[in-house]
C-alpha positions, 0 to 999 in steps of 0.5 A: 500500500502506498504512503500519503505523506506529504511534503516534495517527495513525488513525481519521478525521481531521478537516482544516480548512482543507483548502484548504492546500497544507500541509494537502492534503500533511498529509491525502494522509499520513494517507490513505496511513496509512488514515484516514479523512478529513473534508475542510472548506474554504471552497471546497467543491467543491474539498475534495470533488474533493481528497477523491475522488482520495485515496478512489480512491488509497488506498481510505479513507472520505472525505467533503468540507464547505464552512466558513467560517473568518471565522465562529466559529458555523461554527467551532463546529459543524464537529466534530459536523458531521465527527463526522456525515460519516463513520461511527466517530467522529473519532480526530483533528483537524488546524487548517490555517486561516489568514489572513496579510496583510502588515504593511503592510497591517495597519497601514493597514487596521483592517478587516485586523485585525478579519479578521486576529483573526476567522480566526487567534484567534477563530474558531481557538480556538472551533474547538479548543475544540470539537474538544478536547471530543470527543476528551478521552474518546478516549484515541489520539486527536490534535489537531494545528494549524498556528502559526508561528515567527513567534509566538516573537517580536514581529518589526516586518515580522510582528508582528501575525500572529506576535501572532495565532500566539503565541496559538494556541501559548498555548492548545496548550500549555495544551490539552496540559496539559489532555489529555495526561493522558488520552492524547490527542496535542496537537501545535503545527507551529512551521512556516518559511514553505513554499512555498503561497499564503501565501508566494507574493509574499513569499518568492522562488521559490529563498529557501533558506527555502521547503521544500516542503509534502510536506517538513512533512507528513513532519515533522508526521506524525512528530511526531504518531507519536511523540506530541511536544508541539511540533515546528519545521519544517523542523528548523533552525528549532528552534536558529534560533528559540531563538537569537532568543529569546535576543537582548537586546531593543536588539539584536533592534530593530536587526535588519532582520527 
């Protein structure tokens, strides 16, 4: 049966990087709320096959596209190209799409860098532009996309991909400065890290850290009804965040994080 909440959640909806598991429980969501779904991820048949079963369980129009998040070309065109997948226009758009290699790793390697900059900036920041130029003149639409906790401050295990996640939540505050004032919902997810593919290897199975996806689509879905700027997930991140942000420099250094 599908939801009657109210708030922006409706039409369809545009997910990139449907391949996420943060992703897939965000889209099952929004199908149970009946939007429609766009479905783009790098692997294709997999976004088509997560498309059909939500089709089949919650009776929405679905459809599925292969995209490239290392090409900003690609980037570019999705939203017309979602905007042509199903009939009746987008009424919102979820960024999902990232890479997050290891710190190590990073400063070894200048070609994880390039990759790094190529997924998390360039090609993300194209992308909202473009969805944002579709949907400033529909008023209840949203845009939504996924940054981190890693972005409020410059952690020495992290900083490169936190760099690349404070420039996301940059540019969301200023799309929600842009946008809000012609009704369109623009939420930044400060998301903790959860348990899919990007934390698998760094945090172990029980880390009381880890939540489940189905645990952040609740607080994403939530926050978007309520039509909320900034939401961090779980909610503890919020006070835990703030408290390191407050931390003096010369103390923040020493800690083992």
């Amino acid at each position: 049966m599908r939801s009657t909440a109210k708030g922006p959640v409706k039409g369809n909806v545009l997910v990139a990087g449907a391949g996420s598991a943060l992703a897939r429980a965000v889209a099952e969501g929004l199908a149970a709320r009946g939007c429609g779904l766009v479905l783009a991820a790098r692997d294709e048949g997999e976004a088509a096959r997560t498309a059909a079963d939500l089709a089949l369980r919650f009776g929405v129009a679905t459809a599925a596209l292969g995209f490239d998040a290392r090409d900003a070309v690609a980037a570019a065109a999705l939203p017309a190209r979602a905007e042509a997948a199903l009939p009746g226009g987008l009424g919102g758009v979820l960024v999902a799409f990232a890479v997050m290699p290891d710190q190590e790793t990073v400063e070894r390697d200048v070609a994880a860098i390039h990759d790094l900059v190529d997924v998390n900036v360039r090609a993300t920041l194209v992308f909202i532009e473009a969805a944002a130029a579709r949907l400033e003149n529909r008023p209840g639409s949203f845009l939504c996309a996924f940054s981190s906790v890693a972005g409020d401050r410059g952690r020495r295990k992290n900083y490169a991909y936190g760099a690349t996640k404070a420039a996301l939540s940059a540019a969301m505050e200023g799309l929600w400065a842009r946008l809000s004032p012609k009704r369109v919902t623009v939420l930044c997810v400060n998301a903790g890290p959860a348990d899919g593919a990007m934390s698998w290897g760094v945090f172990p199975p029980d880390s009381p850290l880890l939540v489940s996806p189905e645990r952040v689509a609740r607080d994403v879905l939530s926050a978007l009804e309520h039509r909320r700027r900034v939401v961090y997930t779980p909610w503890f991140w919020r006070p835990v965040m703030a408290l390191l942000r407050a931390l003096p420099a010369p103390v923040f250094r020493r800690l083992p994080i």
